[in-house]
N, CA, C and O of each residue as an XYZ file, in Angstrom:
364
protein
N      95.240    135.868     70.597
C      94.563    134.591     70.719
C      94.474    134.205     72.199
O      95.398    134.110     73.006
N      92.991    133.978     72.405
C      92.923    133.133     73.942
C      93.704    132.201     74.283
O      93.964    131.448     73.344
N      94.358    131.850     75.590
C      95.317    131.262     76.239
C      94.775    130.621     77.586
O      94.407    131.277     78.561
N      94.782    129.389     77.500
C      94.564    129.219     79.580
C      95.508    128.397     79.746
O      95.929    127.452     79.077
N      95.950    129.098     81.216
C      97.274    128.494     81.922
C      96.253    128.227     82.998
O      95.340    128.980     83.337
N      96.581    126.920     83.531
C      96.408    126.436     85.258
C      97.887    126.376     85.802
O      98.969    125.843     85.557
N      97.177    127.396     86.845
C      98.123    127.549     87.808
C      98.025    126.967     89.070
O      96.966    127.071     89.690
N      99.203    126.228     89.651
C      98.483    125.970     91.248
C      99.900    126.580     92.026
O     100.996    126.236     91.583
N      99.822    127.357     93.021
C     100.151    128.048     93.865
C     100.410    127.745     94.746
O      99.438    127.295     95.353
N     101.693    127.700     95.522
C     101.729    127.043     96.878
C     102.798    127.772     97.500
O     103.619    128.472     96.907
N     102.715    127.505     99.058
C     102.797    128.031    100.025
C     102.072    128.845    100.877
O     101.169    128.050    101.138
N     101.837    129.714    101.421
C     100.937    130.256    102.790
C     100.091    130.878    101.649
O     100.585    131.923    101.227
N      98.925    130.493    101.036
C      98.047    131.080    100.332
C      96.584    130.571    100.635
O      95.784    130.870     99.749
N      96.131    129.954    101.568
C      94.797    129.219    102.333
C      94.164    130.003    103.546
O      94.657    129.414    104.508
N      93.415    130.920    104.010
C      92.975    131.697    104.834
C      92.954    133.357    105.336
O      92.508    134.039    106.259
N      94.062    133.572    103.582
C      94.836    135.277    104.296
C      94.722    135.983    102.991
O      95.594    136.594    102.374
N      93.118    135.719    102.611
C      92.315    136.731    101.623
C      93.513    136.303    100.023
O      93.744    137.258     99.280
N      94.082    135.072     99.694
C      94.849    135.251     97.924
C      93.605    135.008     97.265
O      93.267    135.907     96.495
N      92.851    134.051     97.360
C      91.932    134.025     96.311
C      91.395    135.750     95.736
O      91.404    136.217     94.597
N      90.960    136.378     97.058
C      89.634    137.390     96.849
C      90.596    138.464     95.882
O      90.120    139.244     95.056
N      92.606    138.246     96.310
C      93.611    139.550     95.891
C      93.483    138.822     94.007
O      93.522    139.410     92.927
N      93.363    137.698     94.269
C      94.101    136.907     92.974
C      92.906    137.144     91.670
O      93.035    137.153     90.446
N      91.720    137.322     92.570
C      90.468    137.822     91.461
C      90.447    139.244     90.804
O      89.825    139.567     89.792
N      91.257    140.030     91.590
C      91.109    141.501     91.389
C      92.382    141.658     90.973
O      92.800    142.810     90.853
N      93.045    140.802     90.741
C      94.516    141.049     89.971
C      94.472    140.232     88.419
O      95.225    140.450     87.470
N      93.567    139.430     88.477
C      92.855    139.039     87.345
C      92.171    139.662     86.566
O      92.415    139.653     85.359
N      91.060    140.405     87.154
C      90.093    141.236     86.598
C      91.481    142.470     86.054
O      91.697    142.536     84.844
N      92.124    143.154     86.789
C      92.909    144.217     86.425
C      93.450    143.675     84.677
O      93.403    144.346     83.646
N      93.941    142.251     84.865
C      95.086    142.100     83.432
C      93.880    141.691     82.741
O      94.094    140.509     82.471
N      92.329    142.111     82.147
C      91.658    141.570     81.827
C      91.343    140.153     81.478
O      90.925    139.868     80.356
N      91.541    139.215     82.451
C      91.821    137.643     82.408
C      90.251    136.985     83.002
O      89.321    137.534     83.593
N      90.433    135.774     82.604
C      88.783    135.459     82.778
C      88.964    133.936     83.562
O      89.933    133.277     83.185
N      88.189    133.406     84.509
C      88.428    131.969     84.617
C      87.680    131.397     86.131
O      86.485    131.337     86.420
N      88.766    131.057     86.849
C      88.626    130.388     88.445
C      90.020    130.607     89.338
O      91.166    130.753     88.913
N      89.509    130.579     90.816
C      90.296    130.274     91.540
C      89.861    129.436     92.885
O      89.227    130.110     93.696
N      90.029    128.500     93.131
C      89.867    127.540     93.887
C      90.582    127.396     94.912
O      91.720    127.319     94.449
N      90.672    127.279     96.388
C      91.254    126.072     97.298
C      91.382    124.847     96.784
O      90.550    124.552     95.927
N      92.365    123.873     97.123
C      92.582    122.444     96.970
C      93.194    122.005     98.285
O      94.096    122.591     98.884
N      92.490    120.736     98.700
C      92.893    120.061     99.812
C      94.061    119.762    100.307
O      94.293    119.521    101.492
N      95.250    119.773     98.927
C      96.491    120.042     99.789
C      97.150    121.078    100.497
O      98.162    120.916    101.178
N      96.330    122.544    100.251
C      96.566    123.552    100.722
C      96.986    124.519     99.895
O      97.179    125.673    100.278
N      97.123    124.197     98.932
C      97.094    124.751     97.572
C      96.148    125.805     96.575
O      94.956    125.497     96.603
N      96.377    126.640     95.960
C      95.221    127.086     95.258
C      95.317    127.151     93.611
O      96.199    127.639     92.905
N      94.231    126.561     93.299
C      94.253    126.417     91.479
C      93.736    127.332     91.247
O      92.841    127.810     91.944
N      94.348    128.009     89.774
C      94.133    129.101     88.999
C      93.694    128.731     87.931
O      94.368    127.880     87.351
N      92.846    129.051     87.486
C      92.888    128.558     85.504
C      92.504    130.072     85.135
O      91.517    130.671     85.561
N      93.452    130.562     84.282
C      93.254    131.656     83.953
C      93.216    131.594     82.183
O      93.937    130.835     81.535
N      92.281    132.496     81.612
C      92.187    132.504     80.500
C      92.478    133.771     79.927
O      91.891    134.622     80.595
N      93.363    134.480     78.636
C      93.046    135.585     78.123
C      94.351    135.319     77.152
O      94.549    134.200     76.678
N      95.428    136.697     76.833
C      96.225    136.293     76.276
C      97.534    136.442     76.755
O      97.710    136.857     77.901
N      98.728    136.078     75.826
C     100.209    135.626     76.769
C     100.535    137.217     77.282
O     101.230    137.201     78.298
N     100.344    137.980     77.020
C     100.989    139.230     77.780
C     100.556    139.768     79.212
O     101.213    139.973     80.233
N      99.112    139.933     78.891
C      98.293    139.533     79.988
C      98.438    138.491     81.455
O      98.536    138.584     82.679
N      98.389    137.730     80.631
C      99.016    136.148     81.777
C      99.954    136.589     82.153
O      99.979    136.725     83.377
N     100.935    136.949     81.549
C     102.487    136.561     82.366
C     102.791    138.194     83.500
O     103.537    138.418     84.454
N     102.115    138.741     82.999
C     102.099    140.172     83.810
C     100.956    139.480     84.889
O     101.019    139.890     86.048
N     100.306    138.838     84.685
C      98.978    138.003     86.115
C     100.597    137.459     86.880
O     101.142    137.936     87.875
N     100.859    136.813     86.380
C     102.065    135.632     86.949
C     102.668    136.911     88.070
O     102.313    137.009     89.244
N     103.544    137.723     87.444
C     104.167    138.249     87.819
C     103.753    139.399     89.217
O     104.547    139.761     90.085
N     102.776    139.669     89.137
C     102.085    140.342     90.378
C     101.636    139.534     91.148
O     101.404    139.903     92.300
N     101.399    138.307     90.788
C     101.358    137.140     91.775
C     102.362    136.808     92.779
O     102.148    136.754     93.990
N     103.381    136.608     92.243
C     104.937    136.608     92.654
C     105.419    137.786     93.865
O     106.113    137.625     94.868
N     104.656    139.183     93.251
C     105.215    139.910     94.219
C     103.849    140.370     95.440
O     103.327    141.475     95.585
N     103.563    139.087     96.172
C     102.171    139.462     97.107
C     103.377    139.194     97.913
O     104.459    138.685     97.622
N     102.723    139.847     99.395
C     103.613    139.916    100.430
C     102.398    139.996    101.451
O     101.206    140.276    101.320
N     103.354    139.565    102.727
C     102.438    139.409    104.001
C     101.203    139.589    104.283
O     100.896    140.745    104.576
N     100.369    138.785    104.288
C     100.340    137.836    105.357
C     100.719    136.195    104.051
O     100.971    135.087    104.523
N     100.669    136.433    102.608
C     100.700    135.620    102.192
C     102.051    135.484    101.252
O     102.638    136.246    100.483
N     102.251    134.085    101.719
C     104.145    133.653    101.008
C     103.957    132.800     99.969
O     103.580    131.701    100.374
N     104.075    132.874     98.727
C     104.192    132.597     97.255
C     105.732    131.322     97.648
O     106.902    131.689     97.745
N     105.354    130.212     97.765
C     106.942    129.632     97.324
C     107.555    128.689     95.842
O     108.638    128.492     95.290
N     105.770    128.201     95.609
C     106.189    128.080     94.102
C     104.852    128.480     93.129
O     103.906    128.942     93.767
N     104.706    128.385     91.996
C     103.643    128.506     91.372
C     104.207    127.396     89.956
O     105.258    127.431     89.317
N     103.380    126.757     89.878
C     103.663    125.673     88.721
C     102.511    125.929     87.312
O     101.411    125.378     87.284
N     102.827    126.514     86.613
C     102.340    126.625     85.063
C     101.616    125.754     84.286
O     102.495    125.229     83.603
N     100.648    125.308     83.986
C     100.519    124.114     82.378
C      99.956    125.131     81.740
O      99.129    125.922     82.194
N     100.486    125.088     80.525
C      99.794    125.880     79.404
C      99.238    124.966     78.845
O      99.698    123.825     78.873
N      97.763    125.390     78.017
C      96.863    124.187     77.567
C      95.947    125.195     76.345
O      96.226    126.382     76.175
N      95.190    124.705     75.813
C      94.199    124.977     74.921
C      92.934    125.213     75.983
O      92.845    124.511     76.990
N      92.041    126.173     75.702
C      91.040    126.745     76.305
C      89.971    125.355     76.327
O      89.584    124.668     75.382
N      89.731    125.269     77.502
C      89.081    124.144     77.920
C      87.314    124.438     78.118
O      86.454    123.586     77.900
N      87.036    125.961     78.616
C      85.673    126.263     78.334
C      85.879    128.015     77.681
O      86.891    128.693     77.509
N      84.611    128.260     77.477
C      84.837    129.936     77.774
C      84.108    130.813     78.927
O      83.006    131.269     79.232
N      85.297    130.756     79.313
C      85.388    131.950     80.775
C      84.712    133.265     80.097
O      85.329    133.784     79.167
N      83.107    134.001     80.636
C      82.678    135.275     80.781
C      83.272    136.208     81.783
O      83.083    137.418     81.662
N      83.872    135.795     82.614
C      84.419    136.451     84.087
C      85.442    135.687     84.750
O      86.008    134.690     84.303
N      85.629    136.259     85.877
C      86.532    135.352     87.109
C      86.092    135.488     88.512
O      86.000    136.552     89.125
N      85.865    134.468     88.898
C      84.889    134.187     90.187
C      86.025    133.169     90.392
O      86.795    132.611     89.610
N      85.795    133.116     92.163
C      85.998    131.977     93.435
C      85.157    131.234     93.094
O      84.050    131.560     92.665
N      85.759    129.651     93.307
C      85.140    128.427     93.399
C      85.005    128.618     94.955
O      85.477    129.599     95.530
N      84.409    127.732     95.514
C      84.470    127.392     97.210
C      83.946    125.449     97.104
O      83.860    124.776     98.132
């Protein structure tokens, strides 16, 4: 069963290519959705697909390394809010 978690991401993740890694680590766990900048410096995820999937997304998230530092990532699990065909950058 489809699943979307928003994720927002923080720490050094604004200018050092996470969105473009975070799409192709998406596409890999076959996951569908967005990834955005946010003005606090932050980046939102809404990822859609299912829980095994997701949490293996989560988890390769966790292990990105230099130039970009992961210090927290905060979860809501929710009911599918549209349906995601793909996963594309917002700008």
């Amino acid at each position: 069963m489809r699943q979307e978690w928003v994720l927002r991401v923080k720490g050094r993740v604004q200018g050092v290519g996470f969105r473009a890694l975070a799409c192709r680590l998406a596409e890999k766990e076959s996951l569908f959705g967005t990834v955005r900048n946010c003005a606090d410096g932050s980046v939102e995820i809404v990822a859609q697909g299912n829980e095994v999937d997701l949490d293996a997304f989560v988890t390769r998230l966790r292990e990105m390394k230099n130039p970009i530092s992961i210090e927290r990532i905060n979860i809501e699990k929710r009911a599918p809010t549209a349906r995601f065909k793909e996963f594309t950058t917002l700008f």
